[in-house]
N, C-alpha and C positions, 0 to 999 in steps of 0.2 A: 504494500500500500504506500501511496505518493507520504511525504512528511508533510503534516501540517501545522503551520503558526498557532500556538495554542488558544489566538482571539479567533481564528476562524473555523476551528474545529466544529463550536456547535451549529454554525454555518454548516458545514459538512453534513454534519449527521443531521441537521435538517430537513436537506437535499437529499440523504440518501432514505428518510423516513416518507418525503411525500412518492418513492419511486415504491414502497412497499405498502402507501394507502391508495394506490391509483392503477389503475390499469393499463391508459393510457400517460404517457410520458412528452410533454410540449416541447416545441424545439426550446423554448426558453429555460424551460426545467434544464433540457440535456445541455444547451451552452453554459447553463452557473456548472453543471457537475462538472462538467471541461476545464470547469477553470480550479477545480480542485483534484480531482482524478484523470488517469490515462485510461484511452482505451479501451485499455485492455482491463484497465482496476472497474472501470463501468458493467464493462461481460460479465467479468465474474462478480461484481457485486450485484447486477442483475440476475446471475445463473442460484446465486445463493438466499436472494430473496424470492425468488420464485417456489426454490424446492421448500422454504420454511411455511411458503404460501401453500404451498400441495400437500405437506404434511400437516398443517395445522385443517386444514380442509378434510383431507381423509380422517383424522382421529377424531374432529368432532362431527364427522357424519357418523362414524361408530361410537361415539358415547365416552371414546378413551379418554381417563382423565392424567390429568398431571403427577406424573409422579411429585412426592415431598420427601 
């Protein structure tokens, strides 16, 4: 993952929270995450919010609870 300034980190994670409450993704969303991540850091952060997105999908269509 790129290094980030620690004033603009929660900038970051922001950015990377409205790509895991949306479906669809604007160019304006994708040019701020440019300007914090490569890439290639965008793929995989989209490939790994996607499967949290499929797993949390599958286990509460089965009822699975959270492990404690």
């Amino acid at each position: 993952m790129a290094r980030i300034e620690p004033l603009k980190k929660e900038e970051a994670q922001g950015e990377t929270k409205a790509i895991f409450e949306s479906e669809d993704v604007s160019e304006e969303l994708f040019k701020r995450l440019k300007s914090y991540f490569s890439n290639s850091e965008i793929v995989n952060l989209t490939l790994i919010i996607s499967l949290m997105n499929v797993f949390n999908r599958f286990n509460g269509a089965l009822g699975v609870e959270l492990e404690k």
